[in-house]
C-alpha positions as CSV (number, residue, x, y, z in Angstrom):
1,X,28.9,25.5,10.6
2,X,26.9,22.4,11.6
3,X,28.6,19.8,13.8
4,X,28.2,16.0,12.9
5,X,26.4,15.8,15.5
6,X,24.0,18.5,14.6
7,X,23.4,17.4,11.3
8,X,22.8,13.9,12.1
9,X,20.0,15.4,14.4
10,X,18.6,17.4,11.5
11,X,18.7,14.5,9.5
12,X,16.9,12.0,11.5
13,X,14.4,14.5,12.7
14,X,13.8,15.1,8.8
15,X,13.5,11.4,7.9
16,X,10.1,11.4,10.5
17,X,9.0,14.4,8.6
18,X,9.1,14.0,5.3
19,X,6.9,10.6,5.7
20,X,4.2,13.1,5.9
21,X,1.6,13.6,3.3
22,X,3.4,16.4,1.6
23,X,0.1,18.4,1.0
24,X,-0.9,17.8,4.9
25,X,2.6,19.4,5.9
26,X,2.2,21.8,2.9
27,X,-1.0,23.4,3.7
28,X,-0.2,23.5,7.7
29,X,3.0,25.7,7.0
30,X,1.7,28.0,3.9
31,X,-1.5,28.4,6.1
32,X,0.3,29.4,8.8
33,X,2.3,31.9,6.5
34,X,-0.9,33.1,4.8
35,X,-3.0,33.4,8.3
36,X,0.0,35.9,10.2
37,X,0.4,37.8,6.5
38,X,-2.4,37.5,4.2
39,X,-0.3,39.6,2.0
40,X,1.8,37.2,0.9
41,X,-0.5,35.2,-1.6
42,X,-0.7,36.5,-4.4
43,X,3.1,35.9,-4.2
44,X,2.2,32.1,-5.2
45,X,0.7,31.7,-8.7
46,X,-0.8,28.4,-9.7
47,X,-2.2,25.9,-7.4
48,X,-0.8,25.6,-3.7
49,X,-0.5,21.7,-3.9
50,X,2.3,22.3,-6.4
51,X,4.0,24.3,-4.4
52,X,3.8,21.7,-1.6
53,X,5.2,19.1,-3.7
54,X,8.0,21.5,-4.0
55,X,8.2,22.7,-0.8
56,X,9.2,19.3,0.8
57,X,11.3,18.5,-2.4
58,X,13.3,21.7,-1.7
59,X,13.8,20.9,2.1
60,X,14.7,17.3,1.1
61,X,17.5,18.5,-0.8
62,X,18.8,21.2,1.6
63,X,18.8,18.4,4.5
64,X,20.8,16.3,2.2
65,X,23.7,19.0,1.6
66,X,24.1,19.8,5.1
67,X,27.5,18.2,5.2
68,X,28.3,20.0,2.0
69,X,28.5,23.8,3.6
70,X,29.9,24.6,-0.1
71,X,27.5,23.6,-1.9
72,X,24.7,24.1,0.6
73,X,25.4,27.7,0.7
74,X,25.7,28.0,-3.3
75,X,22.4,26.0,-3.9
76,X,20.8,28.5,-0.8
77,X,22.0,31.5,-2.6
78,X,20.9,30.7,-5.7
79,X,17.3,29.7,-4.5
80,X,17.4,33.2,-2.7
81,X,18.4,34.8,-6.4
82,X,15.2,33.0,-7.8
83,X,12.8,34.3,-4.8
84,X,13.7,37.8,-5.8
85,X,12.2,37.6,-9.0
86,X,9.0,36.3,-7.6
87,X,9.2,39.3,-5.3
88,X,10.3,38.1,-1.7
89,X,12.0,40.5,0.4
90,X,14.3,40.0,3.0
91,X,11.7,40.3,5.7
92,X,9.8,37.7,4.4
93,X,12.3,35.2,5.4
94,X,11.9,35.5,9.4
95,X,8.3,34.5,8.4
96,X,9.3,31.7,6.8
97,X,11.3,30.5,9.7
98,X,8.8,30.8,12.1
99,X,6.0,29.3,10.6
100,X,8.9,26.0,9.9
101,X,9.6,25.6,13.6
102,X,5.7,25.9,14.2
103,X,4.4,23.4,11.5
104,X,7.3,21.3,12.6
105,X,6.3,21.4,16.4
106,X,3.0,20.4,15.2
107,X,4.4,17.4,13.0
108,X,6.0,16.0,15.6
109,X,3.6,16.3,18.3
């Protein structure tokens, strides 16, 4: 569980990033994803800049449940039901994590 204090950080650390031109921040992170595991491309069908659109959108709305652990862990689990089907594994996810803290490192720099 997130203290107050946490969360506000996350929040406000969120508000400078999402200012960001969501298909500069897009293609930094799934760049990174696709440089350390080419294999993980075909995974996305369609263009990449919708999936940037909905990257940030998705963040967005996780940053705004934070104080809502319910409901942030319901909404999580659900998204994490709907990855399955697209084929993500478990391992993936590390990866995904990763390549957030390093886009976001860049962002802020």
């Amino acid at each position: 569980m997130l203290s107050e204090k946490q969360i506000a950080i996350v929040k406000k650390s969120w508000r400078l990033l999402r200012d960001i031109d969501p298909a500069l921040l897009g293609d930094v992170f799934y760049s990174r994803r696709f440089m350390a595991h080419p294999e993980l491309r075909p995974l996305f069908k369609g263009p990449l800049e919708t999936q940037y659109t909905k990257f940030i959108d998705t963040l967005s709305f996780l940053v705004s449940q934070l104080h809502r652990l319910d409901e942030f862990t319901r909404d999580v689990a659900v998204m994490g039901q709907r990855h399955v089907q697209y084929g993500v594994k478990p391992s993936h996810y590390d990866d995904v994590g990763e390549a957030l803290l390093w886009t976001f490192g860049l962002a802020t720099v």
